[in-house]
C-alpha positions as CSV (number, residue, x, y, z in Angstrom):
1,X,101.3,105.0,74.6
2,X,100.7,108.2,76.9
3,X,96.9,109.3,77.3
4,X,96.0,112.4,78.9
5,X,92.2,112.3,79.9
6,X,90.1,115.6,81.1
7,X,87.8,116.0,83.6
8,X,85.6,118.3,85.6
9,X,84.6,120.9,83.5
10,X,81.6,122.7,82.7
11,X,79.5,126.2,83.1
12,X,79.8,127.7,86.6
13,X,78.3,131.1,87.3
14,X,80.9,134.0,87.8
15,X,82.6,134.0,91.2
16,X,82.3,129.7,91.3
17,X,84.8,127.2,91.4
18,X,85.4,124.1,89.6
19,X,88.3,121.4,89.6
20,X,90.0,119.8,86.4
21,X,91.7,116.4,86.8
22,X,93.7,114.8,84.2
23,X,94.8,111.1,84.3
24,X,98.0,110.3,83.0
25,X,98.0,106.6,81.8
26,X,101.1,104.5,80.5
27,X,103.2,106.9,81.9
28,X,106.3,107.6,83.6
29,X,103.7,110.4,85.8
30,X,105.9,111.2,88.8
31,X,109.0,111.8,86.1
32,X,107.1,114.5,84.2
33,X,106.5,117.9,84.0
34,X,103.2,118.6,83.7
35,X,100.7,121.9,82.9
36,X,97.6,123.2,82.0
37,X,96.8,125.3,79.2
38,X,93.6,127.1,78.0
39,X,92.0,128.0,74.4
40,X,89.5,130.9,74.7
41,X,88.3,131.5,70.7
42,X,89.9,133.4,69.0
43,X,92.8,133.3,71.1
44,X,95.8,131.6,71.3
45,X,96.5,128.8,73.5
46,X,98.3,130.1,76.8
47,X,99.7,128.2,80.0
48,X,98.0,128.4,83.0
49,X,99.8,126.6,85.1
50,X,102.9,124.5,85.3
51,X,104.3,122.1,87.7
52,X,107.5,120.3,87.7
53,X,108.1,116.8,89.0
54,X,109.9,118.4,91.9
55,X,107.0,119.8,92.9
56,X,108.3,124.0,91.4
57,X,105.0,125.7,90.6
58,X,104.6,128.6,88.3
59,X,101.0,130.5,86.9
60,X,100.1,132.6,84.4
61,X,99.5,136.2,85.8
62,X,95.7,136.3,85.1
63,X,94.9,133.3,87.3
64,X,97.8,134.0,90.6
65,X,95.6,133.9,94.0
66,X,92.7,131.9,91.9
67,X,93.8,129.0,90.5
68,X,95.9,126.2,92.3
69,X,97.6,123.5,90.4
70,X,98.9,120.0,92.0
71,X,99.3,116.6,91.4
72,X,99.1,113.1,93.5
73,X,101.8,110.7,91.7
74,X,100.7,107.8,92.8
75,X,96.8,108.2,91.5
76,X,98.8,109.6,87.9
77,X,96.7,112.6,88.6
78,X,96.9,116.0,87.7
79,X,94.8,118.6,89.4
80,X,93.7,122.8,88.6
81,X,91.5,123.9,91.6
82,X,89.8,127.3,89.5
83,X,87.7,129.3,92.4
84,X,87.2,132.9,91.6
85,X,86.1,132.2,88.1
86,X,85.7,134.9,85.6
87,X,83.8,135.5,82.3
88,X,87.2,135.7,80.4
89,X,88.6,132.2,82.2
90,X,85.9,130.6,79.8
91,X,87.9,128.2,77.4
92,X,89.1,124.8,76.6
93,X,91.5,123.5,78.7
94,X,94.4,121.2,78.0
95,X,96.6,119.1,80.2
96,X,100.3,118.6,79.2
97,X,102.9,116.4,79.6
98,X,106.0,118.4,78.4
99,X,108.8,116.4,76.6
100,X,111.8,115.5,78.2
101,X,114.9,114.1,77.2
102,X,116.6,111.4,79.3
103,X,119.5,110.5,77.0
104,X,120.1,110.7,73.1
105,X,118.1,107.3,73.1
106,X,115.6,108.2,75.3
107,X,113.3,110.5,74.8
108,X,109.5,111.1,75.8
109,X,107.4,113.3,73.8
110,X,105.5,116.0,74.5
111,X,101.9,114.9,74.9
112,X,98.4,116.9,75.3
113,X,95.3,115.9,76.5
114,X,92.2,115.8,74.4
115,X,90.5,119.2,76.1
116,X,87.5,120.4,78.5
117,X,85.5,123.3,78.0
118,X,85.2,125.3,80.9
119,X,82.2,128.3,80.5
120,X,81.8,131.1,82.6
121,X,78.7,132.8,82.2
122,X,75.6,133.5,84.5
């Protein structure tokens, strides 16, 4: 069974940085198309950043020229470098492993992470 497993979060005063990993274990990693996602309250959760197993990279406009995502397959590792952080970046963050569908037989669910809470505040 897939496990997602946070890291690296925390309070940092505005302006800091901070980097989330997620481990991926009993997975098929390098196949997947993973993401992050945040959950400020009283919001809605909302993708941060996405990146495919090709490598294609897309973010959410709030965090463009701030946050980089990436991922090292062979350590099942997802990354989100956050620099430039701001009061309203404060939230739990989720990794994802989206679902995908290899044949009519095989299919992978989607899978999340069990969250970090990152806190912005000085």
């Amino acid at each position: 069974q897939v496990q997602l497993v946070e890291s690296g979060g925390g309070l940092v005063q505005p302006g800091g940085s901070l980097r989330l990993s997620c481990v991926a274990s009993g997975s098929t990693f390098a196949n997947d198309n993973m993401g992050w996602y945040r959950q400020a309250p009283g919001k809605q959760r909302e993708l941060v950043a996405r990146i495919t197993n090709g490598g294609s990279i897309n973010y959410a406009d709030s965090v463009k020229g701030r946050f980089t995502i990436s991922r090292d397959n062979p350590k099942n590792t997802l990354y989100l470098q956050m620099n430039s952080l701001e009061a309203d970046d404060t939230a739990v963050y989720y990794c994802n492993r989206e679902a995908r569908v290899v044949s009519p037989r095989l299919r992978f669910p989607e899978v999340w992470g069990q969250g970090i809470l990152v806190t912005v505040s000085s």
